[in-house]
N, C-alpha and C positions, 0 to 999 in steps of 0.2 A: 408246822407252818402257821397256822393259828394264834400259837403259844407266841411264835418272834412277832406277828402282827399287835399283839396286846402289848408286849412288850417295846415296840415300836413308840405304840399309841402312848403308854404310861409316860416314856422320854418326854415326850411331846404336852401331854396336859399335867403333869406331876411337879411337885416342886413349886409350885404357887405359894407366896409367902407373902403378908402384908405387914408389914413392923407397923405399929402405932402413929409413928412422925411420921411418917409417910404418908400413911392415909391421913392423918389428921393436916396436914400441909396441904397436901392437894385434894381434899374437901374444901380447906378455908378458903385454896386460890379460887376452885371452881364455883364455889357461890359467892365470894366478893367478884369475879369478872362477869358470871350472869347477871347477879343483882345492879350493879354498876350499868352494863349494858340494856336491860330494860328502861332503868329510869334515863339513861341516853335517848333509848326511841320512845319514850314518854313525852321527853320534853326536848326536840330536838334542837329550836333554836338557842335556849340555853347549856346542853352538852355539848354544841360544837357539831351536827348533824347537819348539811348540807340541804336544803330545800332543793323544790327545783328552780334553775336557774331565769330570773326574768329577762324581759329584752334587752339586749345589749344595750346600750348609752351612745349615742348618736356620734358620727366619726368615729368608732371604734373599730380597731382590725383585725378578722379575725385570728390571725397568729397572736397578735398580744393578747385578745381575751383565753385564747388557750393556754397562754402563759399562767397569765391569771389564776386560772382554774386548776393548772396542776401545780402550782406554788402556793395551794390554798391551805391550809392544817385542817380543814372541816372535811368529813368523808360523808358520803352519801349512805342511807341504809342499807343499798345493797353489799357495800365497800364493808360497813360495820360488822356486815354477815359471815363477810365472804374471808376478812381478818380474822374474826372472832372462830372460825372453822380452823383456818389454819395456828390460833393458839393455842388451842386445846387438842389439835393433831401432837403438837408439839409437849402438851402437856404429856397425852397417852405417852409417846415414845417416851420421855424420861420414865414412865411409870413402869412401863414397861422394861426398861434395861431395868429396874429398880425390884422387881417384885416375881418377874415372869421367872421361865425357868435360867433364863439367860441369866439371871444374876445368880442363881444355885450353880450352873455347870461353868460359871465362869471362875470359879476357885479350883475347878479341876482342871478346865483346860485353856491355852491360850489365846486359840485362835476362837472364843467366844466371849475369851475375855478383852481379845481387839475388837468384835462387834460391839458391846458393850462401850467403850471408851469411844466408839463414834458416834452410838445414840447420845452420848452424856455430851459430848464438846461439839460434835459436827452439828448433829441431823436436828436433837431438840431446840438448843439453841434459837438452830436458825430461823426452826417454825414459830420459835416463840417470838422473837424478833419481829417476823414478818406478819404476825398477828397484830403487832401494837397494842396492845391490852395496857397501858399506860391510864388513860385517860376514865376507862371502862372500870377499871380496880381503883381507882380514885372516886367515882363517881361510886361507886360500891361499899366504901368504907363510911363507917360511920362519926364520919367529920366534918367538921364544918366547910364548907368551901366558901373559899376567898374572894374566885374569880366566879363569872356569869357564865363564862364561855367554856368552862370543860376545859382549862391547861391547868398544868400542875401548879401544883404550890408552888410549887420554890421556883415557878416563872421559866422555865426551861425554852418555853416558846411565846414571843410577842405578838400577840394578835395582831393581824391586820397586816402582819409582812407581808412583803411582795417580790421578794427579790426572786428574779428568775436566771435561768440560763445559770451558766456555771457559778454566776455571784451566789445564789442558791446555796454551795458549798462553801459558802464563805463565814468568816465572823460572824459574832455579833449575836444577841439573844436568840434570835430566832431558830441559830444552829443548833441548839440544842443544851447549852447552858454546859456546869461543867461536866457531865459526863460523856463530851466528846471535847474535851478539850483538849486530849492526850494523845490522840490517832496513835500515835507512833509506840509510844510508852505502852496502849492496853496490846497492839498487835506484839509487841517482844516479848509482855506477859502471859500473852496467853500461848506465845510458843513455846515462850521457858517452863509453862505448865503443862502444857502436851509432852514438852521432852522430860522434864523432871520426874512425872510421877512413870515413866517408862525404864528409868536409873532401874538396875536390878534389887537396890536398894531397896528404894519406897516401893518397886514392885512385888517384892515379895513380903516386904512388909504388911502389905494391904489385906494379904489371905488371913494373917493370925491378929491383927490388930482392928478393932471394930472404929474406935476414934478417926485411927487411921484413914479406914475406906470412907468413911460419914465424910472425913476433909477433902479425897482426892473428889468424892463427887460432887459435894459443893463445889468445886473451885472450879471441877468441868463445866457444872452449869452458868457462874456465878462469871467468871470470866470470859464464857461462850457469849453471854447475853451482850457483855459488854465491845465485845467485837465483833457483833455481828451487826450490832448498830452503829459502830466505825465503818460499818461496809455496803449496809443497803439501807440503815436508816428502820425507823422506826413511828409511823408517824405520833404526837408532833414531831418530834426529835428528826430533825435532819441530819446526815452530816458537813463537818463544815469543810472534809480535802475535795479536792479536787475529782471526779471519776477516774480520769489517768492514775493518779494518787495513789485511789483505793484499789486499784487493778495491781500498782504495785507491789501494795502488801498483801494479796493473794496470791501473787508468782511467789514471793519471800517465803509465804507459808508452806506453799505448793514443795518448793525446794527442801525446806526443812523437813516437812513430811516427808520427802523421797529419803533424804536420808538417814529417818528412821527406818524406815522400809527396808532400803535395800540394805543395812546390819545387819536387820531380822532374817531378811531373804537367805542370804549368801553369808552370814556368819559361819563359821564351822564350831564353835562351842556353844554351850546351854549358858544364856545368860539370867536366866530365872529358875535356878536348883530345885527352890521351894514348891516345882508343879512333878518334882520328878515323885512318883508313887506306883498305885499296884494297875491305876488307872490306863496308864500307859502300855499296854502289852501290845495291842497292833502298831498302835503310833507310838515314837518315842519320843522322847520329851523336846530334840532337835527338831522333830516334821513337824512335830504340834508349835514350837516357834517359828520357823518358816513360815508353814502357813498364815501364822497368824499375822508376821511381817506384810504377806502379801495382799491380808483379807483390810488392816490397817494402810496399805499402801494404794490400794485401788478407791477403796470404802472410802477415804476423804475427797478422792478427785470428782464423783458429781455433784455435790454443791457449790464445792471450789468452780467448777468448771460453769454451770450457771450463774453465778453469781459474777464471774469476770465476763461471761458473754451480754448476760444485764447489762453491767457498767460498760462496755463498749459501746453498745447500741444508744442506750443514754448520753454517751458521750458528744458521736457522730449525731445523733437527735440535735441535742446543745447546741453544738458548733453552728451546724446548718440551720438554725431559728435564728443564732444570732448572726451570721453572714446575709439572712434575708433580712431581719428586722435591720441591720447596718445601713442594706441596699435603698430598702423602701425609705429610711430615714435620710436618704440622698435626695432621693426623687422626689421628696415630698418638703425638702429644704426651699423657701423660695430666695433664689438666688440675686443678686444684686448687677448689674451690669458694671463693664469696669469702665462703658464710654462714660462720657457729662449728659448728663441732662438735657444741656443746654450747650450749642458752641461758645466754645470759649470763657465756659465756667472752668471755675474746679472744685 
C-alpha cells in the first residue's frame, strides 16, 4: 500500500520539464510586465493611472458621469492590480500545460492531451486577455515612448474618447485599431485552428515532430489572445461589434466545439493510431478518446459560458442607460409652444 501511494505521489510531481524558450520567454514576459507596471504606479498620471476622481462639473448627471468613467481607458491602481493578477494567472496556466507533467503524459494519453489544448486556446488566453498587460509591457520595454498617456504606439487607442453605450463598440481609433478590425475573420481562425490541429493528421503528427508541437502551441496561444479580445476587450483596446454580435460568435464557437466533441464522444473508430501502445492496457485507445472528446466538450463551455452571460448583462446594462439617458434628454428639452405669442401673429 505504501509502495502505490509513492507511486501515486511520483505520477503526480515527476516529469517537470523546463525547455530553455520557455523559460527564457516567460522570464522576459514576467519582468517586462512588472517593470512596466511599477513605473505605471511611479508615475500615474503619465502611464494612464486614474486618480481619484474630483467633483463633478456643475449640471452634470449622474448616469452620464458613470458613462464617462467606464468609457474611460485609464484604470485605477487597484484595477491595475487586480489585471495584472489575472495575467500572470494566465501566464502560470500556459506554463503549466507547457512544462508540468500534463505536457509529459499528454503524448501518452488523450484525454490529457484535451486538458492540455484548453489550457493553450481557452483558459490562458482568456486570463491573458483580461489582464491587459498591453500598456504595462509597453511601459516596460526599453523604448522610447511617443505618447504621455500610456497608449501604444501604433495609437490603437485615442485619448480622450468618450463614446459610451453601444457606440462604445463601434469604429473608429478608439476601438482598438487594426487588431479588431476583423471580428469575424480572427473568430473563423481560430475555429479553423481548434478544429485543424484536432485532424488526426497534425494530431498525431504533434507526438513525433517537435517543430510541429512548438507551431500547434503558438497558434493556440497566439490566436487565443486575438479572440479573446474580439470578445471581452482588452483595456485600451475595446471591441468595436456590437455585445449581441460578440454573444454570436460564442454560440458559433460553442457549436463547433460540440461537434468536435460529440465525434470524439460517440465515434466508434480510433482516430489517433499514433496513442495506441503498451500504455494502454486498462484503457484502450477508443475510451482514452472518448474521454477525452468529453473532457474537450465540457472543459471549453465555462468560459464560453461566462463570457456570453458577461456580454448579456452588458448588453441589457447599455440598452437601459441609453432608454434613460433618451428619456431625461426629453424632459430636459425645453420645448416651444405651437400657439403665437401673440393673437393674431404668426
Amino acid at each position: 500500500m505504501p509502495r502505490q501511494g509513492r507511486t501515486d505521489m511520483d505520477i503526480l510531481l515527476a516529469h517537470w520539464s523546463v525547455g530553455w524558450p520557455v523559460g527564457v520567454i516567460y522570464l522576459a514576459v514576467v519582468v517586462t510586465q512588472v517593470t512596466g507596471l511599477r513605473r505605471m504606479m511611479a508615475a500615474p498620471a503619465a502611464a494612464g493611472v486614474r486618480r481619484r476622481p474630483e467633483a463633478s462639473p456643475p449640471r452634470a448627471s449622474s448616469l452620464h458621469a458613470r458613462s464617462l468613467h467606464a468609457s474611460s481607458p485609464q484604470a485605477s491602481r487597484g484595477e491595475l492590480l487586480r489585471e495584472a493578477a489575472a495575467f500572470h494567472g494566465g501566464l502560470l496556466c500556459a506554463l503549466a500545460a507547457l512544462v508540468s507533467p500534463i505536457a509529459y503524459w499528454s503524448e501518452t494519453y488523450i484525454w490529457v492531451r484535451g486538458i492540455q489544448d484548453l489550457m493553450l486556446a481557452f483558459f490562458a488566453p482568456s486570463l491573458m486577455v483580461l489582464g491587459a498587460p498591453w500598456r504595462a509591457l509597453r511601459a516596460g520595454l526599453p523604448l522610447p515612448h511617443r505618447a504621455d498617456d500610456g497608449s501604444p504606439a501604433g495609437g490603437a487607442v485615442a485619448a480622450g474618447s468618450r463614446a459610451t453605450g453601444n457606440n462604445a463598440a463601434k469604429g473608429g481609433p478608439a476601438s482598438g485599431g487594426w487588431l479588431l478590425a476583423w471580428p469575424v475573420g480572427v473568430t473563423i481562425a481560430f475555429n479553423v485552428t481548434w478544429l485543424g490541429w484536432h485532424l488526426p493528421v497534425l494530431f498525431d503528427l504533434v507526438l513525433s515532430n517537435a517543430a510541429v508541437r512548438s507551431a500547434e502551441y503558438a497558434s493556440y496561444l497566439g490566436i487565443g489572445i486575438l479572440f479573446w479580445i474580439q470578445l471581452i476587450g482588452s483595456r485600451p483596446l475595446r471591441p468595436r461589434s456590437l455585445p449581441l454580435r460578440r454573444v454570436a460568435f460564442l454560440f458559433a464557437t460553442t457549436g463547433i466545439g460540440t461537434v468536435l466533441g460529440m465525434i470524439l464522444v460517440f465515434g466508434s473508430g480510433v482516430l489517433y493510431p499514433a496513442y495506441g501502445g503498451a500504455a494502454h492496457q486498462v484503457m484502450t485507445v477508443l475510451d482514452d478518446q472518448q474521454l477525452a472528446g468529453a473532457i474537450v466538450w465540457m472543459g471549453m463551455l465555462p468560459p464560453l459560458i461566462i463570457a456570453t452571460v458577461g456580454l448579456l448583462v452588458r448588453w441589457l446594462d447599455e440598452e437601459e442607460s441609453e432608454a434613460l439617458t433618451a428619456g431625461l434628454d426629453r424632459l430636459l428639452v425645453q420645448r416651444q409652444s405651437a400657439w403665437p405669442a401673440r393673437p393674431g401673429s404668426r
